[in-house]
N, C-alpha and C positions, 0 to 999 in steps of 0.2 A: 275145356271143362270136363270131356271125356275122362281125360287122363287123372283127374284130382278127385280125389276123394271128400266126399261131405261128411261124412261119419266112417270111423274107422270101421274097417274089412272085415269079415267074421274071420280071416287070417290072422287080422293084427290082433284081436279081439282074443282068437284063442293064442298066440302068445304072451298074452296080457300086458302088452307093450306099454301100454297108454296109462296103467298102472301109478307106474312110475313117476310119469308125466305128471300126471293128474297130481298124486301125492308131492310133488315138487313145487306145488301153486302155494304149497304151507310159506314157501320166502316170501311172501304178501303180505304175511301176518304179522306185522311188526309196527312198534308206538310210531307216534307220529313224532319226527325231526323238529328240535330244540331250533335247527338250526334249517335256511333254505336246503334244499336238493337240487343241482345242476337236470334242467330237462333232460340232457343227451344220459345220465344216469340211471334217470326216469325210463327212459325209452328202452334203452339197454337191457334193461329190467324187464321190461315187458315183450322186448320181444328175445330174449334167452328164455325166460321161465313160463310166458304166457303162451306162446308162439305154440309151442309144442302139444297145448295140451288145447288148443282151439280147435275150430271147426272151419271148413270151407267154404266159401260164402260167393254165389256166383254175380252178387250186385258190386260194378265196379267202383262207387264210390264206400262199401260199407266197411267199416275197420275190424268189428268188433264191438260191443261193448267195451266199457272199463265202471264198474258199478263199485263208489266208494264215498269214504265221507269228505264234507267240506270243511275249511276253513273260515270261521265268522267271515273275517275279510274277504274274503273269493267269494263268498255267496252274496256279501253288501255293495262289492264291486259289480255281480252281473246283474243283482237287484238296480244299480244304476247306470248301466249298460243296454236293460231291458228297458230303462223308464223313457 
């Protein structure tokens, strides 16, 4: 944990590296598919564009967040998953 960084370096900070990064989280913003999305697509997605612009986290089960909206279905499905 030494080695890794939890928030970026006042190094990186004054290259303004993370910039970039950050402004790169905009591919997120996009309608919701007509059609399903393959997971491994999904994932891909998130960890090329989200990865970079995350934070490091020393709990080893925690992923990250992913804060977004649901699908009627997906929420009526864990509604009776929960029950």
């Amino acid at each position: 944990l030494d080695a890794r960084n939890v928030a970026p370096t006042q190094e990186v900070i004054a290259k303004r590296c993370c910039e970039a990064q950050i402004a790169n989280l905009i591919q997120f913003d996009e309608p919701l598919p007509n059609e399903p999305v393959k997971p491994e697509l999904v994932l891909q997605l998130l960890d090329r564009v989200g990865s970079p612009a995350s934070m490091a986290q020393a709990g080893s089960r925690f992923f990250g967040f992913v804060t977004g909206g649901s699908l009627p279905a997906a929420l009526a499905a864990n509604w009776l998953a929960a029950a």
